[in-house]
C-alpha positions as CSV (number, residue, x, y, z in Angstrom):
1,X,58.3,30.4,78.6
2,X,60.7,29.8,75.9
3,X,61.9,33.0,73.8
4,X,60.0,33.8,70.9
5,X,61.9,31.7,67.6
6,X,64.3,33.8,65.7
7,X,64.1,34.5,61.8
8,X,67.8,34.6,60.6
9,X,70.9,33.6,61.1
10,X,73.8,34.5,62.6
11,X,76.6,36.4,60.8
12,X,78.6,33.0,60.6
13,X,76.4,30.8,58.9
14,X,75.2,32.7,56.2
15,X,78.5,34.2,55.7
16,X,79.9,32.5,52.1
17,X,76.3,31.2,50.8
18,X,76.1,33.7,47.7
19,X,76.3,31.7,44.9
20,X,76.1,28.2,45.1
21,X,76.2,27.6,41.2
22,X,78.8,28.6,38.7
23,X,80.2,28.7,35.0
24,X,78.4,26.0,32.0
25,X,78.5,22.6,33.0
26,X,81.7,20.1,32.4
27,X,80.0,16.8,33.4
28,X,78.4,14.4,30.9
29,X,75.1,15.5,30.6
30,X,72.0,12.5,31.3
31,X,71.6,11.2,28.1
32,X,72.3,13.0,25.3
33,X,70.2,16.1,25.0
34,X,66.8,15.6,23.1
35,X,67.7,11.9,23.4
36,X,64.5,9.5,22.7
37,X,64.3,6.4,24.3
38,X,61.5,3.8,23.8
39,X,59.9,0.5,26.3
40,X,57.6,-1.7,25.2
41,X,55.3,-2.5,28.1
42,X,51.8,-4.3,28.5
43,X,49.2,-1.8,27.6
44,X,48.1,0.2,30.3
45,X,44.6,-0.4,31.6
46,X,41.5,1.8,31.2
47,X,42.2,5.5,33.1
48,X,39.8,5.5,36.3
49,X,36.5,7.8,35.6
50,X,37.3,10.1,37.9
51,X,40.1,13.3,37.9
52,X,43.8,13.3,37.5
53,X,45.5,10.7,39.8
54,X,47.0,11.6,42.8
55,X,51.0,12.0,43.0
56,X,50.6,9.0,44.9
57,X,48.0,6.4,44.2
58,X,49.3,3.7,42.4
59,X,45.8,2.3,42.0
60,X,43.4,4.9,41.4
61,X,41.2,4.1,44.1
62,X,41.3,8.0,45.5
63,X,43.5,6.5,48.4
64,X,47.2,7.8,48.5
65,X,49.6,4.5,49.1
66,X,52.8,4.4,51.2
67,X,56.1,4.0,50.1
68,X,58.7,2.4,52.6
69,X,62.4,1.4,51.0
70,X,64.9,-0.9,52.5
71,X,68.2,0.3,50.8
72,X,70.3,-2.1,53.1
73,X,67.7,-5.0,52.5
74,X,69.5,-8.5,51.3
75,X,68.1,-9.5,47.7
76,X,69.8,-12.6,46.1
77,X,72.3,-13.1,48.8
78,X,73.3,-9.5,47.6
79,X,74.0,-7.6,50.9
80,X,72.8,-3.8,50.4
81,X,71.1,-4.6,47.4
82,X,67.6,-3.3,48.9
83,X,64.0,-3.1,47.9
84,X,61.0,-1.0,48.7
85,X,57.8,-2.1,50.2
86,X,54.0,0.0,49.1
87,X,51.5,-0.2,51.7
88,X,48.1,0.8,49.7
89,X,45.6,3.2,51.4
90,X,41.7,2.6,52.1
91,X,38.9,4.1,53.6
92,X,40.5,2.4,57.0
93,X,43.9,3.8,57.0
94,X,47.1,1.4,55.6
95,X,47.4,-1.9,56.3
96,X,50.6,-4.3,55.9
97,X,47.6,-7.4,54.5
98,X,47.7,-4.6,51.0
99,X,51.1,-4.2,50.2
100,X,53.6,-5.1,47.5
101,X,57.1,-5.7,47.1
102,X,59.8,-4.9,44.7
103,X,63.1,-5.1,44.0
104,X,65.7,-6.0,41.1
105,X,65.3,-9.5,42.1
106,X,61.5,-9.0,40.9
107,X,60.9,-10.9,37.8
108,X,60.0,-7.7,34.9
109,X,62.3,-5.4,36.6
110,X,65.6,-4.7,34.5
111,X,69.3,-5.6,36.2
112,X,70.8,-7.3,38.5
113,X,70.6,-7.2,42.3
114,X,74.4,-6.5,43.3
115,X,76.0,-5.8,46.6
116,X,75.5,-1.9,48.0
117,X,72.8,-0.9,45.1
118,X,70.8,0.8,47.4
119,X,67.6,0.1,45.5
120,X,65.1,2.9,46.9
121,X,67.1,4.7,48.6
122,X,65.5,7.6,46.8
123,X,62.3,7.9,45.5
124,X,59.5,9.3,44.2
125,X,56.4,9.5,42.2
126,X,53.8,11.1,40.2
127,X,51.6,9.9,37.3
128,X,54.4,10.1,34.3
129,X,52.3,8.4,31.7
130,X,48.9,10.3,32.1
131,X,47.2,7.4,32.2
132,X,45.6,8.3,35.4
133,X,47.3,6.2,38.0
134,X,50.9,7.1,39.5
135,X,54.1,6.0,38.7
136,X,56.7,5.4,40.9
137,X,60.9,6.2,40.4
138,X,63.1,4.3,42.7
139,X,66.3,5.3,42.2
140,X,69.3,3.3,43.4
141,X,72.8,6.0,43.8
142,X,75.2,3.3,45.1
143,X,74.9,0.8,42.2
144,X,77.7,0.2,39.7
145,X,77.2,-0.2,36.3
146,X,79.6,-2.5,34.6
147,X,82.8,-1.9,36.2
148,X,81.9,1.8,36.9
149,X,81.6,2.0,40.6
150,X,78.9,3.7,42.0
151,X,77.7,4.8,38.4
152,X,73.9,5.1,40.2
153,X,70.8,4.2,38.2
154,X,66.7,4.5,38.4
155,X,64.0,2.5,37.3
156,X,60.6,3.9,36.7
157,X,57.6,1.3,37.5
158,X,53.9,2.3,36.4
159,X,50.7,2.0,38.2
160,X,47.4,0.2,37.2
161,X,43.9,-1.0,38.4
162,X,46.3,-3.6,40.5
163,X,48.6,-0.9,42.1
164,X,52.6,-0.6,40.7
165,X,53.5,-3.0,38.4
166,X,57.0,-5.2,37.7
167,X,55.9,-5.7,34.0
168,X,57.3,-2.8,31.7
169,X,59.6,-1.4,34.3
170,X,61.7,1.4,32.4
171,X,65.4,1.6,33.6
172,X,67.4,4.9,33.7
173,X,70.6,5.8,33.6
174,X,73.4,7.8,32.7
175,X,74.1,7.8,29.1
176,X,78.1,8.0,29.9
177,X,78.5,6.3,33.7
178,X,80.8,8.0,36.1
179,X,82.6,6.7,39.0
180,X,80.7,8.0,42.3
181,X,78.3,10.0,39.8
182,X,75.6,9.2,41.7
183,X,72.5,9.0,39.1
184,X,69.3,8.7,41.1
185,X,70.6,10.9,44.1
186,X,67.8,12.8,44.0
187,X,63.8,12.7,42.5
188,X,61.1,14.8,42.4
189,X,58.2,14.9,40.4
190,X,56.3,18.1,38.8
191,X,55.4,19.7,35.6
192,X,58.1,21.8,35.3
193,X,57.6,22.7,31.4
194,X,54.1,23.3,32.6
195,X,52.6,20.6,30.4
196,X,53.0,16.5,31.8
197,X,54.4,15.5,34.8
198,X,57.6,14.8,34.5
199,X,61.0,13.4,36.7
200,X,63.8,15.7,37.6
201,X,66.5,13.7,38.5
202,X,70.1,14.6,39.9
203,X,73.4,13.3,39.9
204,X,76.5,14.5,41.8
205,X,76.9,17.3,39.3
206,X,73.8,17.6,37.1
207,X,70.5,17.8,36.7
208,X,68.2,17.1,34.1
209,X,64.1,16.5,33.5
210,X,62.7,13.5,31.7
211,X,58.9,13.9,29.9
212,X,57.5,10.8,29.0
213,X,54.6,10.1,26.5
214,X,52.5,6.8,26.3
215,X,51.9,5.0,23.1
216,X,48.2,3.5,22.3
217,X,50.3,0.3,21.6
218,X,51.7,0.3,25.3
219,X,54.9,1.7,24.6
220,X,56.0,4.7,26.4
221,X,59.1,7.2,25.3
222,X,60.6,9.7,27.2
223,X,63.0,13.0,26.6
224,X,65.9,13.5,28.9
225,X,66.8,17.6,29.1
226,X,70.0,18.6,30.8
227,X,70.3,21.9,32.5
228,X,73.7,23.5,31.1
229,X,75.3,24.6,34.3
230,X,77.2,22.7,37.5
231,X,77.2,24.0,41.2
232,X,79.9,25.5,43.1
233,X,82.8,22.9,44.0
234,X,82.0,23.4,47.6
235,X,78.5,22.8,47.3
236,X,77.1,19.2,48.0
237,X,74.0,18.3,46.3
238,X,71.5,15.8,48.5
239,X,68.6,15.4,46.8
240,X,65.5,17.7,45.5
241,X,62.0,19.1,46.7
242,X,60.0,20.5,43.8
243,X,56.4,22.7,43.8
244,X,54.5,25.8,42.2
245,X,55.5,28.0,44.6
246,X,55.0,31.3,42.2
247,X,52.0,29.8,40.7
248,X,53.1,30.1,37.4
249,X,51.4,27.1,36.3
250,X,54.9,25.4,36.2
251,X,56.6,23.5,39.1
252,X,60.1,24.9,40.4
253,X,62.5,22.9,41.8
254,X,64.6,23.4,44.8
255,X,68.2,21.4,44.9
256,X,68.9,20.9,48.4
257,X,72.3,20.5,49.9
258,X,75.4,21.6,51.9
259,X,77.9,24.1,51.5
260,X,81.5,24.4,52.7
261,X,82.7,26.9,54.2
262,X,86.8,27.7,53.8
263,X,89.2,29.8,55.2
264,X,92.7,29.4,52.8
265,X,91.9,26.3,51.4
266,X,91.0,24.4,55.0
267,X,87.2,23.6,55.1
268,X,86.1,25.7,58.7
269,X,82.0,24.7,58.8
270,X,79.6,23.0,56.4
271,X,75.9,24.1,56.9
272,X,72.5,23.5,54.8
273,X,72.0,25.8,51.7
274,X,70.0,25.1,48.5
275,X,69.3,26.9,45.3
276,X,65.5,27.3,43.6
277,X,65.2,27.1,40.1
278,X,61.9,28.0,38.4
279,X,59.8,26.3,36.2
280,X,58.5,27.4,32.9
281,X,57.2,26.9,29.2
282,X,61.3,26.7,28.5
283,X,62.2,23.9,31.4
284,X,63.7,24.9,34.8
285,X,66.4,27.8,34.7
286,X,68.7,29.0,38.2
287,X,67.2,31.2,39.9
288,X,69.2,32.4,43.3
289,X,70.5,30.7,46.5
290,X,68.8,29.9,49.3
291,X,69.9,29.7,53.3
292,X,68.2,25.8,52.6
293,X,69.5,22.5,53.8
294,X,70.1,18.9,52.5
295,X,66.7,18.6,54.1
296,X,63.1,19.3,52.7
297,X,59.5,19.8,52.2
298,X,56.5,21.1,50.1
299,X,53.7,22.0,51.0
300,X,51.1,25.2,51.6
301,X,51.7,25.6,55.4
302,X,50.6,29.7,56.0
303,X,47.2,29.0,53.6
304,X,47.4,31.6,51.5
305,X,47.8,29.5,47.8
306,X,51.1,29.4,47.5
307,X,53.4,26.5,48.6
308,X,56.0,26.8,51.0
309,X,59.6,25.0,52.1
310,X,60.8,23.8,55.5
311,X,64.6,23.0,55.6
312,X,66.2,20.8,57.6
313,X,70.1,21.2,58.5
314,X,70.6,18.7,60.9
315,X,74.6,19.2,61.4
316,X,73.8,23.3,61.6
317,X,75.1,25.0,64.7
318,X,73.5,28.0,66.0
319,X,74.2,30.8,69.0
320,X,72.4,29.7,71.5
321,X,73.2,32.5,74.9
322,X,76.2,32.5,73.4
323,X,77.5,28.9,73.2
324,X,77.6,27.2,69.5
325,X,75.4,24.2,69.3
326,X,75.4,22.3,66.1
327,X,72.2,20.4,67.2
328,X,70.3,21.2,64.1
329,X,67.9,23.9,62.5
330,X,64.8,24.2,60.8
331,X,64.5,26.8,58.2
332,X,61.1,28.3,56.7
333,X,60.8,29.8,52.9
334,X,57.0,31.0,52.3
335,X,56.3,31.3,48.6
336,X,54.4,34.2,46.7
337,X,54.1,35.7,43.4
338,X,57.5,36.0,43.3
339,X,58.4,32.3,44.6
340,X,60.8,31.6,47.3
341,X,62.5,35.2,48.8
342,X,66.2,35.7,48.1
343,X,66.8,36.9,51.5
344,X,67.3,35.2,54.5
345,X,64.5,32.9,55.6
346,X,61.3,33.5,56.9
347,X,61.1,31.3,59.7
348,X,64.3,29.6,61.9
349,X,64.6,27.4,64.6
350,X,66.6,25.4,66.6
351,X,65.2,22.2,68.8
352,X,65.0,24.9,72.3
353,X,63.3,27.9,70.0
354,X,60.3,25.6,69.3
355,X,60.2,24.1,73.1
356,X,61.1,20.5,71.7
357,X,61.6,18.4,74.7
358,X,65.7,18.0,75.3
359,X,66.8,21.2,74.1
360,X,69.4,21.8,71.7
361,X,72.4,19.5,71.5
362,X,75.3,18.5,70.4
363,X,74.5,15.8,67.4
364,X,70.2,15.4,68.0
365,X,70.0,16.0,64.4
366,X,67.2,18.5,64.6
367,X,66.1,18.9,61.2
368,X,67.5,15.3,60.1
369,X,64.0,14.5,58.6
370,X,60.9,16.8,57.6
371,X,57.6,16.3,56.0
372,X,54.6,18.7,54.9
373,X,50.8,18.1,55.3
374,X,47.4,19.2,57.3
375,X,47.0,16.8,60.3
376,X,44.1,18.5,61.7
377,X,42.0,19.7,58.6
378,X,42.4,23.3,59.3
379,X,43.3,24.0,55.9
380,X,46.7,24.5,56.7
381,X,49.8,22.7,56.5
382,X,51.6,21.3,58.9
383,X,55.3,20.0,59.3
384,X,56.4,16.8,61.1
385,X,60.1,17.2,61.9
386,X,62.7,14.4,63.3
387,X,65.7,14.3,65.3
388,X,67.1,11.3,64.6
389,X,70.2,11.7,67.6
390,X,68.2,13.3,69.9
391,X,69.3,11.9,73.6
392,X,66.5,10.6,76.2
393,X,67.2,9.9,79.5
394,X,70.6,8.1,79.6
395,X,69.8,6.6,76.2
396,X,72.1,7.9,73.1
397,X,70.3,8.2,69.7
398,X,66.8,6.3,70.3
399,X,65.2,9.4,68.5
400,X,62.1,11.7,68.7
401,X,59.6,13.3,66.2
402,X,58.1,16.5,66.4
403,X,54.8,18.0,64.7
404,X,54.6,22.0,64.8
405,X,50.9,23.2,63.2
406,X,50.3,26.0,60.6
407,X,48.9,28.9,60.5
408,X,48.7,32.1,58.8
409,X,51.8,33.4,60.4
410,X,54.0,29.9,59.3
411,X,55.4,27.0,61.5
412,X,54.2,27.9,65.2
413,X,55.0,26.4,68.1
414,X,51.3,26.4,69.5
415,X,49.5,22.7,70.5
416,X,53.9,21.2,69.6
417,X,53.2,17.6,69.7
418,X,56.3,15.2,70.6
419,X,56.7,11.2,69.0
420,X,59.1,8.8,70.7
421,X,58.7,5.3,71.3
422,X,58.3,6.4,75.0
423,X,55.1,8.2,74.2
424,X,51.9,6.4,76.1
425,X,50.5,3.7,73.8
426,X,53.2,3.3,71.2
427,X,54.5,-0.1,71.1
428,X,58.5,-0.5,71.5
429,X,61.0,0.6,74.0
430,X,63.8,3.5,73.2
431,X,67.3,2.0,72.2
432,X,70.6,3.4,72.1
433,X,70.8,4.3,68.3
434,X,67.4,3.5,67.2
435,X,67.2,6.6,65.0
436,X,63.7,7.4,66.0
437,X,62.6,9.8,63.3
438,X,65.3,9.0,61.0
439,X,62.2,9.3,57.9
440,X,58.9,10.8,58.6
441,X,55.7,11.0,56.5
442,X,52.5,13.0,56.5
443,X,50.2,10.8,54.8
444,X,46.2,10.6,55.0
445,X,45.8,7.2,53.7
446,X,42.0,6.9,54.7
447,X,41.2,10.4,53.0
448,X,39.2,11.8,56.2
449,X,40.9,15.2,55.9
450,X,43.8,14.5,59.1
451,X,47.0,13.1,58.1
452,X,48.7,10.3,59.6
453,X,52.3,10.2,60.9
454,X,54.4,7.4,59.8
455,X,58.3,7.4,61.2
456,X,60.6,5.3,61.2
457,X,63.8,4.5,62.9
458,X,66.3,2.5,60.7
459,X,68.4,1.8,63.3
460,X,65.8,-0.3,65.1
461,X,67.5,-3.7,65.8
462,X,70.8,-2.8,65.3
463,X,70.1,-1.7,61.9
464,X,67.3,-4.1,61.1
465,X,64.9,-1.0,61.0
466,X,61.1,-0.6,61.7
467,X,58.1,2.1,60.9
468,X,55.7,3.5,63.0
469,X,51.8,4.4,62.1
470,X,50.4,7.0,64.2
471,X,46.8,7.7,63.3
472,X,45.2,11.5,62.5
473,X,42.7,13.2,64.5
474,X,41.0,16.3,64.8
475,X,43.7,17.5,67.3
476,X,47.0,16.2,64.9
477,X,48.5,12.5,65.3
478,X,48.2,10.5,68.5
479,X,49.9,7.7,70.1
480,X,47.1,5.9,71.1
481,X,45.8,2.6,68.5
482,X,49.4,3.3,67.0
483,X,50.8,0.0,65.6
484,X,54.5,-1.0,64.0
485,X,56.2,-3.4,61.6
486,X,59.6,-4.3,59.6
487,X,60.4,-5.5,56.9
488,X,59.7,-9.4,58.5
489,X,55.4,-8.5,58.7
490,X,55.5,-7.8,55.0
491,X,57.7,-11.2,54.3
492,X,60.9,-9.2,53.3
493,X,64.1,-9.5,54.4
494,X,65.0,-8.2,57.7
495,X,68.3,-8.4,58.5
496,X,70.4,-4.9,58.5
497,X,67.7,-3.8,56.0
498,X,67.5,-0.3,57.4
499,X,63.8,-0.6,56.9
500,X,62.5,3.2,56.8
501,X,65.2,4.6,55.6
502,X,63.4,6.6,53.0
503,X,59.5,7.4,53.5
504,X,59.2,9.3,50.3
505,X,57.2,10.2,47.9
């Protein structure tokens, strides 16, 4: 039997994590501050009869839809330009025969497809208009606007009856472009002012929220709010998780990331961190650090209310019988009236703590992807976690997923459940470099209470990418009637698409 899974760190990687923000901000802001911008769009159709739409059903059928990008897709002879595919959910699961595709290629959408644009590379979604269907925000980091390189941009694209719509498509963007700045790196989707749902979006060195209001004429405006204050240098924003996880009626956000540990000036270790920032009536404000990662998830794993993070660090090393292994960790913050502790994490572990099959080592990537939601119908959460490098056999890199349940106590290693393309009925053979695991989703498509697991591993094909469905039962996800596609089943470009890539929302 394994040893029992340790709940901090060592002395070496938390050393240095303290502050992670610092002084007012220097960067152009996004947009100017109270800033007003208005679309025209078709008028949005009549609001289903039923509830507030799901973060994720673009057609507000009760069904939450898939979202699968292809940030190295070819679009217009544009190589890198990318797209993103929605598969739409039913009472029998997803299906690629209900799917759309969209890119900046697609007539309605503003811009122009350009080389390395990275279109979906992020996303995510939520209904921004309150018209009762969700919206989804692709944002595209690598693209240059004018001759600012790697400027980064977003679009927003709304649902309807008919799922996510072209027509109307509202781009975003940095009222001032930098070079490298990166606009789009990082979405999430909550009410963080505790009124609409609204977009925060990040850049390389800010942050801001955007609140958008629909028009009866169709037109929707939004209002861009910067946060006044930029990270430490040696913190490395990734991207952002967001959820009520002090049940103020307002969403917090958590910046996820990588710090950089120096010793006179010569960088010694980079390992995850993050820093949570609450919501309120007055917008998000900083909070405190976190022992995070440039990995995460939401989602309500011990039951009791309050939503919870996992972390993945998938470069972090720890002791294991005294040997360093920078295999990757996994990293558990359990909310409460207070939100997320300022202390060290609930819940760690490593790829040998949780009995994953391989152990820990060097460069598996243990943490590289992570996603939150019940797979069983217990009532509690549970958290699908990838490692992308992990070595089978004398292959290097095919990949393997991992789902650890819930419970009352957090993340347990009881009833561990292990995805690979060598499990029994899952089509595919292991590849050096596959990426197995690279993106994982929880996702209960068919609304019958278990989640399905859909992975991905982008470097299927030599970088051609492919996604995996594995569907939910009452014991968690299962191999068996599991089925696969790329980017060629939904009629999209295949080659070095990195199909997968990002799973999100």
């Amino acid at each position: 039997m394994r040893s029992t899974p340790s709940t901090t760190r060592s002395p070496r990687t938390l050393r240095g994590r303290a502050s992670l923000l610092s002084g007012p901000a220097v960067a152009t802001v996004l947009l100017t501050i109270g800033a007003t911008i208005t679309a025209t769009a078709t008028p949005a159709p009549a609001a289903p009869a039923t509830g507030a739409a799901a973060h994720d059903d673009f057609n507000g059928d009760g069904y939450p839809d898939a979202v699968i990008s292809a940030p190295g897709g070819t679009v217009s002879s544009q190589k890198g330009a990318g797209y993103v595919a929605v598969l739409y959910g039913s009472a029998s699961g997803l299906s690629t025969a209900r799917r759309a595709t969209f890119s900046l290629s697609t007539p309605g959408i503003p811009g122009l497809a350009q080389t390395d644009d990275g279109f979906g590379k992020t996303t995510a979604s939520g209904d921004l208009d309150g018209d009762g269907y969700a919206d989804l925000v692709v944002g595209m980091p690598g693209k240059d606007i004018g001759t600012t390189a790697d400027a980064g941009a977003a679009v927003v694209l709304w649902g309807s009856a008919n799922g996510l719509q072209a027509t109307g498509a509202l781009p975003l963007q940095d009222a001032t472009p930098t070079t490298r700045g990166h606009f789009g790196l990082g979405l999430a989707t909550g009410r963080f002012h505790g009124g609409r749902t609204e977009i925060a979006l990040l850049s390389d060195n800010a942050l801001a929220t955007y609140d958008f209001t629909a028009g009866a004429d169709g037109t929707r405006t939004f209002q861009a709010t910067a946060m006044d204050w930029k990270w430490a240098e040696d913190f490395t924003p990734t991207g952002l998780t967001a959820g009520d996880y002090d049940r103020s009626n307002s969403d917090d956000v958590v910046l996820l990331g990588t710090f950089t540990d120096t010793e006179s000036i010569i960088p010694v270790a980079t390992f995850g961190a993050a820093s949570y920032l609450s919501g309120s009536p007055d917008g998000l404000r900083y909070g405190h650090g976190l022992n995070g990662g440039p990995v995460g998830a939401t989602g309500d794993i011990n039951g009791d209310g309050y939503p919870d993070v996992v972390f993945g660090s998938p470069a972090d090393t720890d002791d294991l019988n005294g040997v360093l292994v920078d295999g990757g960790t996994v990293d558990v913050y359990l909310g409460g009236p207070a939100g997320l502790g300022t202390g060290s994490p609930d819940q760690h572990f490593n790829q040998t703590t949780v009995g994953a099959s391989g152990d820990d080592k060097i460069g598996d990537r243990f943490g590289g992807s992570v996603t939150v939601a019940d797979v069983n119908g217990d009532g509690y959460a549970d958290a699908a976690i990838g490692a992308p490098g992990n070595d089978i056999n004398s292959l290097t890199d095919p990949g393997t997923a991992w789902v650890m349940r819930g419970s009352a106590g957090g993340l347990t290693p009881r009833s561990l459940a292990s995805f690979s393309q060598s499990t029994p009925s899952v089509p595919g053979d292991n590849e050096d470099g596959d990426g197995f695991g690279g993106a994982l989703r929880l996702i209960d498509a068919d609304k019958d209470g278990k989640a399905e697991l859909v992975a991905s591993a982008p470097g299927e094909d030599t970088g051609d990418g492919a996604v995996w469905v594995f569907p939910g039962t009452g014991n968690g996800p299962t191999g068996t009637g599991s089925w696969s596609f790329n980017g060629g089943a939904l009629s999209a470009p295949v080659p070095d698409a990195r199909f997968g890539e990002t799973l999100a929302p």
